[in-house]
N, CA, C and O atoms as CSV, one atom per row, in Angstrom:
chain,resi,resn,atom,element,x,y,z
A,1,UNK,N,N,-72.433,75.320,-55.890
A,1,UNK,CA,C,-72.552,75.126,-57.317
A,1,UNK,C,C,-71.218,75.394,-58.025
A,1,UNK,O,O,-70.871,74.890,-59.093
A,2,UNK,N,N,-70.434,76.364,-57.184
A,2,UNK,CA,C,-69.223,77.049,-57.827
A,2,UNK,C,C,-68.201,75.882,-58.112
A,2,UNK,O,O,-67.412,76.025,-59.046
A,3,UNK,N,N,-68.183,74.956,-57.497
A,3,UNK,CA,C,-67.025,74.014,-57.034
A,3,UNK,C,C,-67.384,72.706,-57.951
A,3,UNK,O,O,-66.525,72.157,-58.640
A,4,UNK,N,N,-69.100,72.150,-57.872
A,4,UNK,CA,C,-69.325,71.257,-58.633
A,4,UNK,C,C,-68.923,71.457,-60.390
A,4,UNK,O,O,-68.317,70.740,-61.186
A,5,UNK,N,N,-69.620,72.845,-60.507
A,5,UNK,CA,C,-69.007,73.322,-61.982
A,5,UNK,C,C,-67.185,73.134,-62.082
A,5,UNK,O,O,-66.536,72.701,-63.034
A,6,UNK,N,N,-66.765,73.554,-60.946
A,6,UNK,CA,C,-65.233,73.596,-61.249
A,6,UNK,C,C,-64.838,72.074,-61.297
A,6,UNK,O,O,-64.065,71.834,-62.224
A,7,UNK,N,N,-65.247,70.755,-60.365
A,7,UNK,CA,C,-65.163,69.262,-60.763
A,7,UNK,C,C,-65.098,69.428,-62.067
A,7,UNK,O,O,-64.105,69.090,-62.711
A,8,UNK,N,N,-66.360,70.076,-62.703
A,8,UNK,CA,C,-66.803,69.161,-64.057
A,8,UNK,C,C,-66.196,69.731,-65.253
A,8,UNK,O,O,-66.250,69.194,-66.360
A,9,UNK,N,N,-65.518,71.020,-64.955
A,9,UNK,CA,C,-64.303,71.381,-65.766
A,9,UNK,C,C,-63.052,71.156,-65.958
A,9,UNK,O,O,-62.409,71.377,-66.985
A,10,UNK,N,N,-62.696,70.717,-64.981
A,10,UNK,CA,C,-61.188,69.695,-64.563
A,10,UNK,C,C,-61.515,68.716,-65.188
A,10,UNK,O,O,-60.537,68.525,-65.912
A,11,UNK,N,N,-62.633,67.536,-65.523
A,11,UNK,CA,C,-62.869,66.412,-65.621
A,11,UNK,C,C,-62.671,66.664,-66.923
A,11,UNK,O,O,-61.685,66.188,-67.485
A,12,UNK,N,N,-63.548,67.423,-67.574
A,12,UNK,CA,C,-63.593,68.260,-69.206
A,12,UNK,C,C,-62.086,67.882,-69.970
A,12,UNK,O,O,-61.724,67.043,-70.795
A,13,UNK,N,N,-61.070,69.608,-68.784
A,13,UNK,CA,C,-59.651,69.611,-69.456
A,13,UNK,C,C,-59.123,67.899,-69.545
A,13,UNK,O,O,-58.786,67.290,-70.561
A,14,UNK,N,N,-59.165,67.557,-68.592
A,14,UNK,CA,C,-58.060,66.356,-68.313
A,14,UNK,C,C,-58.762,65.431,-69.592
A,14,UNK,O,O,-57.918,64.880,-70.299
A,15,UNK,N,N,-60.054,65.216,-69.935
A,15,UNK,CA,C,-60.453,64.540,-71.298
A,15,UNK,C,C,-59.562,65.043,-72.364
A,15,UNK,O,O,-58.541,64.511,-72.800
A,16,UNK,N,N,-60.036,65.992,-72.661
A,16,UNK,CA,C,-58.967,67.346,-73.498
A,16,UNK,C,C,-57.727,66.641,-73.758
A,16,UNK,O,O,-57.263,66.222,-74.819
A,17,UNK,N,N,-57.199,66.588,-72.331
A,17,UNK,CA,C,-55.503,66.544,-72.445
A,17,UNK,C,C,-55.241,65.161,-73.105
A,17,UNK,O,O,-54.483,64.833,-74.018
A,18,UNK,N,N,-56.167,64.418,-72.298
A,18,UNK,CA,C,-56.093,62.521,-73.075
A,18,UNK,C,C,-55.619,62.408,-74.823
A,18,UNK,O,O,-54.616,61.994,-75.404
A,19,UNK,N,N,-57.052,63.073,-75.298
A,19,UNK,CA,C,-57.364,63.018,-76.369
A,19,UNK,C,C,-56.118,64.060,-77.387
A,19,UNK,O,O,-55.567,63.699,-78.427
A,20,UNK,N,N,-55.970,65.236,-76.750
A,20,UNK,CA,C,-54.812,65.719,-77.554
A,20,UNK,C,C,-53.363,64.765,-77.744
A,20,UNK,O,O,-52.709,64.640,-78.779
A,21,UNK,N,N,-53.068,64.080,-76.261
A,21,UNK,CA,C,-51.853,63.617,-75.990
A,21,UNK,C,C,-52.036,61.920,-76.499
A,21,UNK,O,O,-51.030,61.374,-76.953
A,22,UNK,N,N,-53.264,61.168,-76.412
A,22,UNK,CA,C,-53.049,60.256,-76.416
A,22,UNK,C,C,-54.163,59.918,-77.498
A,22,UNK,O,O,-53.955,58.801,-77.971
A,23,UNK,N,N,-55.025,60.398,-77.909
A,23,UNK,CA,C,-56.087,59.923,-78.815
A,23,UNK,C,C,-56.957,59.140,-78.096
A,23,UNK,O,O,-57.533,58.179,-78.608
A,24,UNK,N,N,-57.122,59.520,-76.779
A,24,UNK,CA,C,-58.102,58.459,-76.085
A,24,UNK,C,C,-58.923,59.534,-75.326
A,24,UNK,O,O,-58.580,60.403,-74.525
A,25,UNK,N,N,-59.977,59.223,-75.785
A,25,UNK,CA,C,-61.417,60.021,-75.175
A,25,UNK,C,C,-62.304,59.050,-74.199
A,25,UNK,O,O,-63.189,58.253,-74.508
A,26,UNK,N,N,-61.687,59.439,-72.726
A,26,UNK,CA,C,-61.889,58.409,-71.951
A,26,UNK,C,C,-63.240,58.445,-71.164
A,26,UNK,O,O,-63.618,57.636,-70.317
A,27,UNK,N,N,-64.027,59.801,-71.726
A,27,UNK,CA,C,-65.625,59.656,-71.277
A,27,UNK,C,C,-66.167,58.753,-72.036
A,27,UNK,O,O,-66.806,57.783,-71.630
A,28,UNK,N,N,-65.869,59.113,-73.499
A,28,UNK,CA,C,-66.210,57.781,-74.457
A,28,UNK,C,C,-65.811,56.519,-74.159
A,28,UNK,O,O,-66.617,55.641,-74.464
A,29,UNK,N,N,-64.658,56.134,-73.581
A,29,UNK,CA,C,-64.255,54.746,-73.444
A,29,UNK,C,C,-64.939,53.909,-71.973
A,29,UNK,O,O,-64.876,52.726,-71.638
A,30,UNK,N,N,-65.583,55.092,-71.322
A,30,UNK,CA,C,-66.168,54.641,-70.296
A,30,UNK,C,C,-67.181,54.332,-70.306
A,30,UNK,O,O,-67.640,53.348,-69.725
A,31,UNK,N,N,-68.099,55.566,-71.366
A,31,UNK,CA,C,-69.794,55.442,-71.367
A,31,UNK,C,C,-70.361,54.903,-72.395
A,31,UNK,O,O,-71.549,55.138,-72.615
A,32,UNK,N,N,-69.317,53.740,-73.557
A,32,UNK,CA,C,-69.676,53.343,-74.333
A,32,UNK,C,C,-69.432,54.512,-75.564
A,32,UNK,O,O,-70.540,54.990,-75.323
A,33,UNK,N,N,-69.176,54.953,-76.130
A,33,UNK,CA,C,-68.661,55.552,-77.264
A,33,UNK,C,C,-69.205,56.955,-77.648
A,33,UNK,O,O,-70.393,57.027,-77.333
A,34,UNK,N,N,-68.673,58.258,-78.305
A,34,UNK,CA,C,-68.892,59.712,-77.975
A,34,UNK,C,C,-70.408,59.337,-78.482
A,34,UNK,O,O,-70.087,59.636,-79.632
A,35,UNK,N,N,-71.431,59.044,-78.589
A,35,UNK,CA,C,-72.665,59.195,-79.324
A,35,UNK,C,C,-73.622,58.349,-78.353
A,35,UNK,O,O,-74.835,58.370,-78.561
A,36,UNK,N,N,-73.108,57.640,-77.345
A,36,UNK,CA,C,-73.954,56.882,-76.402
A,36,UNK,C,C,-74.383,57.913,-75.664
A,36,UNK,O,O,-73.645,58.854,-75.376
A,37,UNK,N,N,-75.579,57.827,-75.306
A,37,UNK,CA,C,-76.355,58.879,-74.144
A,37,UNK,C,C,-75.680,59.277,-72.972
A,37,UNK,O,O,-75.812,60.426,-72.550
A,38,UNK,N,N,-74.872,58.330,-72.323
A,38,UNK,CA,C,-74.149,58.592,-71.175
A,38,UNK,C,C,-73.657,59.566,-71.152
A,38,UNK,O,O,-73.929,60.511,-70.412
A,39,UNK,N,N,-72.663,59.484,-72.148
A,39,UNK,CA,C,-71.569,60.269,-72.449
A,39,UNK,C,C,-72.039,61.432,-72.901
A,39,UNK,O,O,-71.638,62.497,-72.432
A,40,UNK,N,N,-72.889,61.367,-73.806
A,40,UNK,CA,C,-73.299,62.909,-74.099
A,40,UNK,C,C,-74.190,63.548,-72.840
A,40,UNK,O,O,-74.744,64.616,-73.102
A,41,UNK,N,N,-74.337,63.137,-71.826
A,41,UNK,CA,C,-74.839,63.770,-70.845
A,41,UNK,C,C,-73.607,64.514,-70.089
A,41,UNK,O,O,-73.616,65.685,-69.710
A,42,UNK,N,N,-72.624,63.650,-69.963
A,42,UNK,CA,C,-71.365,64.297,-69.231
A,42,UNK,C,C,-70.933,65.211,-70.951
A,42,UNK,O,O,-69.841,65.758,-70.793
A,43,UNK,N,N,-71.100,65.290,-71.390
A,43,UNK,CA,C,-70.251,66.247,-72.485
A,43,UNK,C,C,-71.086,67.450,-72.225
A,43,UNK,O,O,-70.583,68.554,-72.023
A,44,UNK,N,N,-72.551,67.194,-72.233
A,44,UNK,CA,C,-73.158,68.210,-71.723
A,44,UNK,C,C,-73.498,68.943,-70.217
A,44,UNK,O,O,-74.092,69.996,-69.988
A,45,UNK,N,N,-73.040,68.214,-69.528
A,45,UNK,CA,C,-72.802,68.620,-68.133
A,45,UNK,C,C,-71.572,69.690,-67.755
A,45,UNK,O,O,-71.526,70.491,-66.822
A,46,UNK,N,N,-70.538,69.408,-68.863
A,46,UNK,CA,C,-69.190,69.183,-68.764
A,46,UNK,C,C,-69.482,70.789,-69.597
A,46,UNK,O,O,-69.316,71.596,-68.682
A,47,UNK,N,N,-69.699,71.286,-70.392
A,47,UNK,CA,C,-70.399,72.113,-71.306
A,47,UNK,C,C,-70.952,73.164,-70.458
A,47,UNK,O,O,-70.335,74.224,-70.350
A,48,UNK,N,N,-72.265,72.940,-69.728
A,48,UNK,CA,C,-72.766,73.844,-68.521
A,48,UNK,C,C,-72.008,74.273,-67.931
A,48,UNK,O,O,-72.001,75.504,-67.906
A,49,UNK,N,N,-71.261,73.753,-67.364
A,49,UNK,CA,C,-70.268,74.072,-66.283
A,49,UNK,C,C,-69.203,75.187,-66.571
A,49,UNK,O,O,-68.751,76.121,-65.908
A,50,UNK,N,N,-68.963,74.640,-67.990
A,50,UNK,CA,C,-67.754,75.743,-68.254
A,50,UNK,C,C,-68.665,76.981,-68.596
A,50,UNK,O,O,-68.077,78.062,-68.628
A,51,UNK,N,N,-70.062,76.980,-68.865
A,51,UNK,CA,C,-70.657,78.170,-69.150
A,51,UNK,C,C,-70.811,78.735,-68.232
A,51,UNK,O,O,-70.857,79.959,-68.355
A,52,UNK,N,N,-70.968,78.136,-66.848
A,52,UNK,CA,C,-71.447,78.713,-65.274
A,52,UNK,C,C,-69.709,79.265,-65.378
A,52,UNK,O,O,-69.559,80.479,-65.518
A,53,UNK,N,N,-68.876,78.689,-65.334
A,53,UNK,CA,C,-67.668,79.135,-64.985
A,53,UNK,C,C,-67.221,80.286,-65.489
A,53,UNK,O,O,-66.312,80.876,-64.905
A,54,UNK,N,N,-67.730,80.748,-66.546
A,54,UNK,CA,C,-67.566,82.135,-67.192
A,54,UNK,C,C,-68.320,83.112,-66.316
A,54,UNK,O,O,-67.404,83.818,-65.893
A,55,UNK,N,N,-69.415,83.564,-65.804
A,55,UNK,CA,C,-69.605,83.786,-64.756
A,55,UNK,C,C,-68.708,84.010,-63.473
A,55,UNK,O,O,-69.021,84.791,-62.574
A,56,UNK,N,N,-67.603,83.271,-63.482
A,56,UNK,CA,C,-67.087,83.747,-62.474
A,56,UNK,C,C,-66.230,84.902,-62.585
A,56,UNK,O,O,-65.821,85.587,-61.648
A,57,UNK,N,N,-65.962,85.077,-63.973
A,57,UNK,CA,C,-64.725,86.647,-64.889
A,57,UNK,C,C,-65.019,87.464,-64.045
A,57,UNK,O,O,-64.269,88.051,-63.265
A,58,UNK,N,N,-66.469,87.560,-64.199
A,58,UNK,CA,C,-67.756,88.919,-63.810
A,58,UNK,C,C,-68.048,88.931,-62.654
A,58,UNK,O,O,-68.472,90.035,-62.311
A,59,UNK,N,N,-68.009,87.982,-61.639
A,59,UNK,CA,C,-68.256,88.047,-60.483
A,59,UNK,C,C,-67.330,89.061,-59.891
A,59,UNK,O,O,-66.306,89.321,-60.522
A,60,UNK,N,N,-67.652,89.886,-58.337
A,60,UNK,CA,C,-66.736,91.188,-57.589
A,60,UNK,C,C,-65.866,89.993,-56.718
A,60,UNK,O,O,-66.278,88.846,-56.546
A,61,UNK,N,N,-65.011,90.351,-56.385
A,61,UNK,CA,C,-64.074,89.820,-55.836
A,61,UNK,C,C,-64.273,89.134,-54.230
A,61,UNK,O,O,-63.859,88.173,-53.582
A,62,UNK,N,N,-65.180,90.296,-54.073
A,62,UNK,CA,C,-65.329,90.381,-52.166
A,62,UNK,C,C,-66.909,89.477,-52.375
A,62,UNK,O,O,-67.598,89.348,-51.363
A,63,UNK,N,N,-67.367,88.942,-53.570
A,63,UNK,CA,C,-68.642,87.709,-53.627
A,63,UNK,C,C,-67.797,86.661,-53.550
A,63,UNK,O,O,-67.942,85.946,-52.558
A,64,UNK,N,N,-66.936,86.366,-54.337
A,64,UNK,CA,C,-66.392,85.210,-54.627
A,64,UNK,C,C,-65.810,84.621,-53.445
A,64,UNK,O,O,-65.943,83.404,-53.313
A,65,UNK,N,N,-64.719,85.762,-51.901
A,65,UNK,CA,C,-64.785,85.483,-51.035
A,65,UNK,C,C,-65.567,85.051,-49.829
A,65,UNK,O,O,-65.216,84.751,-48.688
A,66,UNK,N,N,-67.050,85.127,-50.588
A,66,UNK,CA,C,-67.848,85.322,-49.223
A,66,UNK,C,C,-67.976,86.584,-48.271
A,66,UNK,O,O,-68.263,86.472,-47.079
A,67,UNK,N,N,-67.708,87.933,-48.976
A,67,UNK,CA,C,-67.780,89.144,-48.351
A,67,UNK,C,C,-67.263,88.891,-47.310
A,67,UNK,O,O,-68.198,88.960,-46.512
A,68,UNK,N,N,-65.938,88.511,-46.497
A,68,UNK,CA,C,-65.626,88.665,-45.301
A,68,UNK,C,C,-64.638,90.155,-45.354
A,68,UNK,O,O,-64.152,90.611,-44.318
């Protein structure tokens, strides 16, 4: 789960970066425009993820390794 959340936060920033750098919001330009269902599913996917990812602050160190 740790890793899919981390995909869908990379996918997130790099939107981010588009839109700061270029004015192009390329989930929107893909899924039909920020208000089409598509897209607001990945905005909200994209959303979860970074909430699961906070979760990881708090996680012990020797979980995150796999206790080896």
């Amino acid at each position: 789960m740790d890793k899919i959340a981390l995909a869908l936060v990379i996918i997130g920033a790099l939107n981010w970066g588009l839109i700061g750098l270029f004015n192009l919001d390329l989930v929107a330009a893909l899924f039909g425009g920020p208000n089409a269902t598509l897209s607001r599913i990945v905005y909200t996917l994209v959303g979860l993820a970074g909430i699961w990812s906070l979760t990881l602050l708090f996680r012990d160190n020797r979980e995150l390794r796999g206790n080896r």
